[in-house]
N, C-alpha and C positions, 0 to 999 in steps of 0.2 A: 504494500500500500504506500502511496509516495503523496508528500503533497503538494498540496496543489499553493500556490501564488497569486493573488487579483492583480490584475490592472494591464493584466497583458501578456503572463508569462504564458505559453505551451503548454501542453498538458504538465503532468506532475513530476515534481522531484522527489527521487529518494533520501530519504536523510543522512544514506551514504555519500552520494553524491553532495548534499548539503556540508557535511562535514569536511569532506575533501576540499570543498571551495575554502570552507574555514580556515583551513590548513594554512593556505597560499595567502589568504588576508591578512592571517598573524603575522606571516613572513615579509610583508610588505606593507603593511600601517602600523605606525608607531603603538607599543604598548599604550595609551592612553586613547587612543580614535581603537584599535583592537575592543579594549574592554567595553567598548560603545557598543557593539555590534554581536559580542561572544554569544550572548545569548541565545540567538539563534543560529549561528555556525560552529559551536565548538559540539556540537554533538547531544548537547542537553536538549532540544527541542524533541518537545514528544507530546505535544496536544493541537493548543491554537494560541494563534497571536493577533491581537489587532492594534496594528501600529499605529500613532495619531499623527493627523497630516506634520507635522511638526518633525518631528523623532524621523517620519519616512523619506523625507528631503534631507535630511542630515547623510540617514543611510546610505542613500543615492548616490552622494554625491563622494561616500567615504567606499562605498566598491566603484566608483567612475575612478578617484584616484589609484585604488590601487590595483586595476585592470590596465592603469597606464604606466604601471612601477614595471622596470625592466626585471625585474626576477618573477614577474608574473606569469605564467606562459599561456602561450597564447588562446589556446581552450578553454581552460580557464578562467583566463580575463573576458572571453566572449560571454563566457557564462555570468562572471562579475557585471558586464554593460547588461546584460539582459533584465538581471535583477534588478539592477541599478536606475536603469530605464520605469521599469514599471515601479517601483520605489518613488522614483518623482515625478511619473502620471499621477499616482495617489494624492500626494503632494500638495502637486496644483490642482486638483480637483477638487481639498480640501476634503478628503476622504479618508477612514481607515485604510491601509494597508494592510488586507487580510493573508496570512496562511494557516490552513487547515488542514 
């Protein structure tokens, strides 16, 4: 069962998949923009979340950065813009950022 993302993502991610992205983020944003975001990529995620427009343009914009950090690679980082993308649709919609 994998979940699912609003605001634009493809069908669902596995939370393996989810954590592997984590992986690459801790390696590429600073400890303190990291612990912004662990929560949902370090493996802990195992229900739902509803981001507030606020919180989801932060996020957005802390996986755009670090899909552009060169120790990113490039699968990866496509998967970081994906997220990152539908993160700041939420955003400016002034919407939750649902994962379920």
């Amino acid at each position: 069962m994998g979940i699912s993302i609003s605001h634009g993502v493809p069908s669902t991610r596995s939370a393996l998949t989810i954590y592997n992205l984590g992986q690459h983020l801790a390696h590429t944003l600073t400890a303190t923009e990291w612990r912004e975001i662990s929560d949902l990529f370090d493996g802990r995620f195992a229900d739902t979340a509803h981001i507030p427009p606020h919180e989801a343009g932060r996020i957005g914009d802390l996986l755009h950065k670090a899909a552009r950090h060169r120790a990113m690679p490039t699968n990866w980082g496509d998967l970081a813009i994906l997220l990152g993308d539908a993160a700041r649709r939420a955003a400016r919609a002034r919407q939750n950022w649902e994962w379920t």
